[in-house]
C-alpha positions as CSV (number, residue, x, y, z in Angstrom):
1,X,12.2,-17.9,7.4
2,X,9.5,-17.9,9.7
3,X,6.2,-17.0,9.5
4,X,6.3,-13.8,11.2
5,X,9.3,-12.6,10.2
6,X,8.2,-9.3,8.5
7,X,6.5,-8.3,12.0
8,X,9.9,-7.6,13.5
9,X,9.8,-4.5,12.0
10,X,7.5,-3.2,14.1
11,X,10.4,-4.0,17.2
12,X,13.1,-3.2,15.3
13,X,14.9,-0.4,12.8
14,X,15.1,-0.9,9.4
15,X,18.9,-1.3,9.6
16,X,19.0,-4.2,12.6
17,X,15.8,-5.4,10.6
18,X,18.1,-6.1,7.2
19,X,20.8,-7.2,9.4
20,X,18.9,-10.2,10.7
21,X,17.2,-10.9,7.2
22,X,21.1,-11.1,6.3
23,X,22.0,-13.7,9.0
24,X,18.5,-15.5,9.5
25,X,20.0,-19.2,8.5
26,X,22.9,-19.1,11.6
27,X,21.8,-21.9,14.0
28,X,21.6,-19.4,16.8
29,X,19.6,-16.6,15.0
30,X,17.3,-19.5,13.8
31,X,16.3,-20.7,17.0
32,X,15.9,-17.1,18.5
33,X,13.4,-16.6,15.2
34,X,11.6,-19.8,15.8
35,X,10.9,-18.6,19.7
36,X,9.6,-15.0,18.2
37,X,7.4,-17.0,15.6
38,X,5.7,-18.4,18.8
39,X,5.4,-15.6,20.7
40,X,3.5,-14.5,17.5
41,X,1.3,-17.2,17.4
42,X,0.1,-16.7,20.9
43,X,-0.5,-13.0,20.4
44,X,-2.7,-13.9,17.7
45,X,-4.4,-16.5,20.1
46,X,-5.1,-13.9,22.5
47,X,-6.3,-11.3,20.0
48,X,-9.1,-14.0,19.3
49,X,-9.8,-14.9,22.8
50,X,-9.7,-10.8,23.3
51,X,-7.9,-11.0,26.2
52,X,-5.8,-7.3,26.0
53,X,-3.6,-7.8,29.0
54,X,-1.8,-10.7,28.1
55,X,-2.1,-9.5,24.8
56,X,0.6,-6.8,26.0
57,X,2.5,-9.0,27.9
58,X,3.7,-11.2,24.8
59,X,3.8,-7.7,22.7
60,X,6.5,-6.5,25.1
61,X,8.1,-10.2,25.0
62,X,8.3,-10.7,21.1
63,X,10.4,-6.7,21.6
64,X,12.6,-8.5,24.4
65,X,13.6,-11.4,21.9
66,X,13.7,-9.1,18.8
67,X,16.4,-7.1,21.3
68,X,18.1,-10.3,21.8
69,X,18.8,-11.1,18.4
70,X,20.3,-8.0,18.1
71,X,22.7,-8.6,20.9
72,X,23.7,-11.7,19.4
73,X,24.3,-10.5,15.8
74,X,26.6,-7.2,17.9
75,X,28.6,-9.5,20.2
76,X,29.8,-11.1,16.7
77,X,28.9,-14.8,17.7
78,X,26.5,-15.2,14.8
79,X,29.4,-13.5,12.5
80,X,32.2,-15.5,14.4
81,X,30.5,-19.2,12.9
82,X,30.1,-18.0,9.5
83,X,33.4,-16.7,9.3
84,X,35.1,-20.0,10.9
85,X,32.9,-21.8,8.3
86,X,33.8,-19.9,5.0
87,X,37.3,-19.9,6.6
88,X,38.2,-23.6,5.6
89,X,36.7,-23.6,1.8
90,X,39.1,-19.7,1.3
91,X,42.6,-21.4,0.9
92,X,40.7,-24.2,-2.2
93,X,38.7,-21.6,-3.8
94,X,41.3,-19.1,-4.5
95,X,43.0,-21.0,-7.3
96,X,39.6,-21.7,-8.7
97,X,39.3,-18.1,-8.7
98,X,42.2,-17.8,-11.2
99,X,41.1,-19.8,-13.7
100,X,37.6,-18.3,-13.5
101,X,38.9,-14.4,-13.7
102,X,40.9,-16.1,-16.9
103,X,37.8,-17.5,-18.4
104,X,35.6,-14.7,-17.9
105,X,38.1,-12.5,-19.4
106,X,38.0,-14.5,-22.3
107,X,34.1,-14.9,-22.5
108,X,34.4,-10.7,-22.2
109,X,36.5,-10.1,-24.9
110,X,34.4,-12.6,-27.3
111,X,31.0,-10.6,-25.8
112,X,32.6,-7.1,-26.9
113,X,33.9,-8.4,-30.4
114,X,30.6,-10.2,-31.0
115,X,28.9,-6.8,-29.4
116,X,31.1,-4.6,-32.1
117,X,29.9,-6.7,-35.1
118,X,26.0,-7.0,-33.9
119,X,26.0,-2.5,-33.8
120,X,27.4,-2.5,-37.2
121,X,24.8,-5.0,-38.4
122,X,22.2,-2.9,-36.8
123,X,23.8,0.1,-38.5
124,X,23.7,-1.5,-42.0
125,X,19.9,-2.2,-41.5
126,X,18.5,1.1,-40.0
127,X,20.3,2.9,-42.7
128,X,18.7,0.8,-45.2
129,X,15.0,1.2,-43.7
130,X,15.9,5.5,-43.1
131,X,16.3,5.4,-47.2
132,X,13.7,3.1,-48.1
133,X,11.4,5.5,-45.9
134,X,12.6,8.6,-47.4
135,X,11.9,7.4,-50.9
136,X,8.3,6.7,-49.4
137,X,7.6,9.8,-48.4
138,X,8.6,11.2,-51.7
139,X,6.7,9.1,-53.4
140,X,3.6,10.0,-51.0
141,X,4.4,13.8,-51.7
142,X,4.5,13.0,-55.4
143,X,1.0,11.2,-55.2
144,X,-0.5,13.8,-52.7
145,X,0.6,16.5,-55.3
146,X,-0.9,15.2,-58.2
147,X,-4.4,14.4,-56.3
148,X,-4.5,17.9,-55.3
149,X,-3.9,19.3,-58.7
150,X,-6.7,16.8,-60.1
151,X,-9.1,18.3,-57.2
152,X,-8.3,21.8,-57.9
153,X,-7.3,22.6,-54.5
154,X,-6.2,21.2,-51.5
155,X,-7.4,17.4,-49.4
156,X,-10.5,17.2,-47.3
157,X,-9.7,17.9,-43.9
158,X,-10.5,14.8,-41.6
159,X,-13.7,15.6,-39.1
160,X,-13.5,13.1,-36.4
161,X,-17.2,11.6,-35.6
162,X,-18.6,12.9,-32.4
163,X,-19.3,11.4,-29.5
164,X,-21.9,9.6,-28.7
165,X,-24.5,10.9,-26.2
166,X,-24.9,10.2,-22.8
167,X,-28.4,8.1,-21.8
168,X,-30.3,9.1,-19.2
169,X,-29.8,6.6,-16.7
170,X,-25.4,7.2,-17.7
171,X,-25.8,10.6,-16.6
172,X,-27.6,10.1,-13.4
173,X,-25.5,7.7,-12.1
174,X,-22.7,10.2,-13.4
175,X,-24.3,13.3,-11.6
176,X,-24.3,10.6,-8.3
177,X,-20.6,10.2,-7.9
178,X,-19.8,13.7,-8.9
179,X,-22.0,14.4,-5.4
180,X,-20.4,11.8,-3.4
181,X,-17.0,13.4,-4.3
182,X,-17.8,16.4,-3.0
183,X,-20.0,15.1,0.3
184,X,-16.2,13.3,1.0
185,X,-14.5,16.3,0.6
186,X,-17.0,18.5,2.7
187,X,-16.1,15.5,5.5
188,X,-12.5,15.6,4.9
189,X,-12.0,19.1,5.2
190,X,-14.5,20.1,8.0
191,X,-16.9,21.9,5.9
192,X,-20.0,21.6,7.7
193,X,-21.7,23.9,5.8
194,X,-21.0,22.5,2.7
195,X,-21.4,19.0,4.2
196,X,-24.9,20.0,4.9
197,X,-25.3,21.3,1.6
198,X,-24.5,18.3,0.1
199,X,-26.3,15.9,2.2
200,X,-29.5,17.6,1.1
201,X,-28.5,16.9,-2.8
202,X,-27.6,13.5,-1.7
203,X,-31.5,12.9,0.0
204,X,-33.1,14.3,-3.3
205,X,-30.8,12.0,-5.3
206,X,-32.3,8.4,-5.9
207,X,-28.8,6.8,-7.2
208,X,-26.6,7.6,-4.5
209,X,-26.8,7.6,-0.6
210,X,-24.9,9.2,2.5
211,X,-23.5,5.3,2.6
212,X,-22.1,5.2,-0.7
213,X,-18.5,4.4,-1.3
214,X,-15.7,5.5,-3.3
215,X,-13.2,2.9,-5.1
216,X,-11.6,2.2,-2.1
217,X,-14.6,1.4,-0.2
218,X,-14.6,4.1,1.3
219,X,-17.6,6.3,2.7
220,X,-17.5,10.0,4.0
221,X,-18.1,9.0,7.6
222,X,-14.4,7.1,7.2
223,X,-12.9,10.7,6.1
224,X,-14.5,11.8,9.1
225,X,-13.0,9.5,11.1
226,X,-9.5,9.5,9.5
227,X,-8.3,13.6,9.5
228,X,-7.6,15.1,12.4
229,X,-4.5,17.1,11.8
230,X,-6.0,20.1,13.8
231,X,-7.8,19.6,17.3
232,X,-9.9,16.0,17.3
233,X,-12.7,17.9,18.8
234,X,-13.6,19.3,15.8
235,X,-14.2,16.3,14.1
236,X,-17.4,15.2,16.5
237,X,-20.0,17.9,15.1
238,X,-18.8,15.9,11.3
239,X,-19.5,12.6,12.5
240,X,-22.8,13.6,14.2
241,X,-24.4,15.2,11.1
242,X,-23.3,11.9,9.0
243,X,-24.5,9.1,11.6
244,X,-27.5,11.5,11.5
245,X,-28.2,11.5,8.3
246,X,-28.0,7.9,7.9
247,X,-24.4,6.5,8.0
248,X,-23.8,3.1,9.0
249,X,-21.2,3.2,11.4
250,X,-19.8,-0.3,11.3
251,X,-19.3,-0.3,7.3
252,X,-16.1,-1.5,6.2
253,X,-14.1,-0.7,3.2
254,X,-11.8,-3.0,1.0
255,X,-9.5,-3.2,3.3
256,X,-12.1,-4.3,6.3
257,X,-11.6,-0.9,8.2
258,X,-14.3,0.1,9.8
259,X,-14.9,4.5,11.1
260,X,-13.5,3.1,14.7
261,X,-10.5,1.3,13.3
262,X,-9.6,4.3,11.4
263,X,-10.2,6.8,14.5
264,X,-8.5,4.8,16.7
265,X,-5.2,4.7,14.3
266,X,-5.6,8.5,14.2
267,X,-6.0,8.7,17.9
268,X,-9.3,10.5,17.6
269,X,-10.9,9.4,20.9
270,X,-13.8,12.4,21.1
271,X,-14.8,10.6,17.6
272,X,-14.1,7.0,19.3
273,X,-16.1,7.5,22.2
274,X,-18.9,8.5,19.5
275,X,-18.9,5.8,17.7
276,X,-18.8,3.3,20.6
277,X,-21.9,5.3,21.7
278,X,-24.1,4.7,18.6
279,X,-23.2,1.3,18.7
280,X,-20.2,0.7,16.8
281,X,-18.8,-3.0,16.7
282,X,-15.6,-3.5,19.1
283,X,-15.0,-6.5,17.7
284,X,-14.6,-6.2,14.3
285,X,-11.6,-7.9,12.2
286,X,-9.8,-6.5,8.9
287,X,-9.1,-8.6,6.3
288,X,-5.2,-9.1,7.0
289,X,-2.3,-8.6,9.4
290,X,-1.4,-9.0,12.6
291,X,-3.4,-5.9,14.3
292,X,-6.1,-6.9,12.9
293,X,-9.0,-5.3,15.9
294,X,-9.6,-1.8,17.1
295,X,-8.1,-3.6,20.3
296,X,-5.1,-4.4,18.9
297,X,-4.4,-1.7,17.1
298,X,-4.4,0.7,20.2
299,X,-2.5,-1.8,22.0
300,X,0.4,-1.8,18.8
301,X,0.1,2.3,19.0
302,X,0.8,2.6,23.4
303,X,-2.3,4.4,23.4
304,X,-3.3,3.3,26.8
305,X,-6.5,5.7,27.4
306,X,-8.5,4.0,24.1
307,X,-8.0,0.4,25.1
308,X,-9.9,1.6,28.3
309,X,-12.3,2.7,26.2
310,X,-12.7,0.1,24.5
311,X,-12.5,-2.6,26.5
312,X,-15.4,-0.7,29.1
313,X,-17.3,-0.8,25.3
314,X,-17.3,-4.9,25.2
């Protein structure tokens, strides 16, 4: 397989995708996958060099050969070779066959005797265990019984030990992230009241910041960045009170996504064209794939209007 091979999904359907997976070793399929994996290798060249035109160019050519692959496996030439190969070997392997169907028949009828006898086994012993543990219980009755009696009424109930408290340092790093939950879910939902709200909690709070980040690595400028199910121009007025207060637009999360990464996957370009304003780094790599730039990203998406953007922003 070669090394881009799970990138063809991005040119193809899942069903023409598992169809070359299927046929990858044919001589012809192989060399039409070894031309893709270079076409790969040069997009990731130009990604570097940041070079977005040609950048398309060998986008649109790596689709032309995933098409062609495609062709191939249809026209049944690929299909034609390994049927003329398998051909030959039928006509030997079918008497092998026979005496392999009569073995296994004979290893599945020893399996389900040898099956039979292992359930009755089984049997034998749970039942043994079910009456030595009814006898134990009796005998536990028995015993709890006689204690009572002795006591003169009936056991202790058991008090489980409480919880230890909190220090003060534990809760104030507690009270932090419960504030940070909600100053991402004021961002999230377009709450600019409550965003405000909560940014003045955050200020008074020494433990936590308008940069901190959630398990993901995540801050509430990213959220900003991220939702825009309803009209992207709402989303600006969000981004402005959080890069006013203090957000750092060119922090990444776990991932290495940075706010403009995320808005340009979105498509949010009001909150794109902010970003780039306050000074928000171009040129900025994740930690994986392929589409690994702002650049590229907008380029994998057809979304002609941000690579302008972006590229008038280098």
């Amino acid at each position: 397989m070669v090394d881009y091979f799970d990138d063809m999904r991005d040119h193809l359907t899942e069903d023409e995708f598992d169809l070359v997976k299927i046929h990858k070793n044919d001589p012809q399929i192989k060399s039409l996958l070894g031309e893709y994996d270079d076409v790969c290798k040069e997009m990731i060249n130009a990604n570097k060099s940041g070079s977005s035109d040609k950048l398309q160019s060998l986008d649109a050519e790596a689709g032309k050969i995933a098409k062609q692959i495609i062709k191939t496996l249809n026209a049944g030439k690929s299909k034609g070779s390994l049927r003329r190969k398998g051909r030959s070997k039928q006509k030997g392997r079918r008497s092998a066959r026979r005496s392999t169907r009569r073995s296994a028949r004979r290893k599945s009828s020893r399996r389900r005797s040898k099956r039979r006898s292992n359930k009755r086994r089984v049997k034998r012993r749970s039942n043994r265990r079910r009456v030595k543990r009814s006898s134990n219980r009796r005998v536990k009755r028995r015993s709890d019984r006689r204690s009572r009696r002795l006591r003169g009424g009936a056991p202790d109930e058991y008090v489980s030990p409480a919880p230890e408290p909190l220090t003060d340092e534990e809760l104030a790093v507690q009270k932090g992230k419960e504030l940070i939950k909600k100053l991402m879910k004021a961002a999230k939902n377009d709450n600019i009241e409550e965003l405000k709200k909560q940014l003045e909690l955050v200020k008074k709070d020494p433990t936590v910041d308008v940069n901190s980040a959630n398990s993901l690595g995540e801050t509430a400028l990213h959220h900003a960045s991220r939702h825009t199910w309803a009209t992207p121009m709402n989303r600006t007025p969000t981004m402005y009170i959080l890069v006013d207060a203090g957000a750092n637009v060119n922090l990444a999360d776990n991932e290495g996504e940075t706010p403009l990464m995320v808005a340009t996957q979105n498509g949010n370009i009001p909150g794109i064209i902010y970003l780039v304003e306050n000074e928000a780094n171009v040129s900025a790599v994740t930690n994986h794939g392929k589409y690994n730039t702002a650049m590229s990203m907008a380029v994998r998406d057809d979304r002609d209007d941000i690579v302008e953007i972006l590229k008038a922003a280098e």
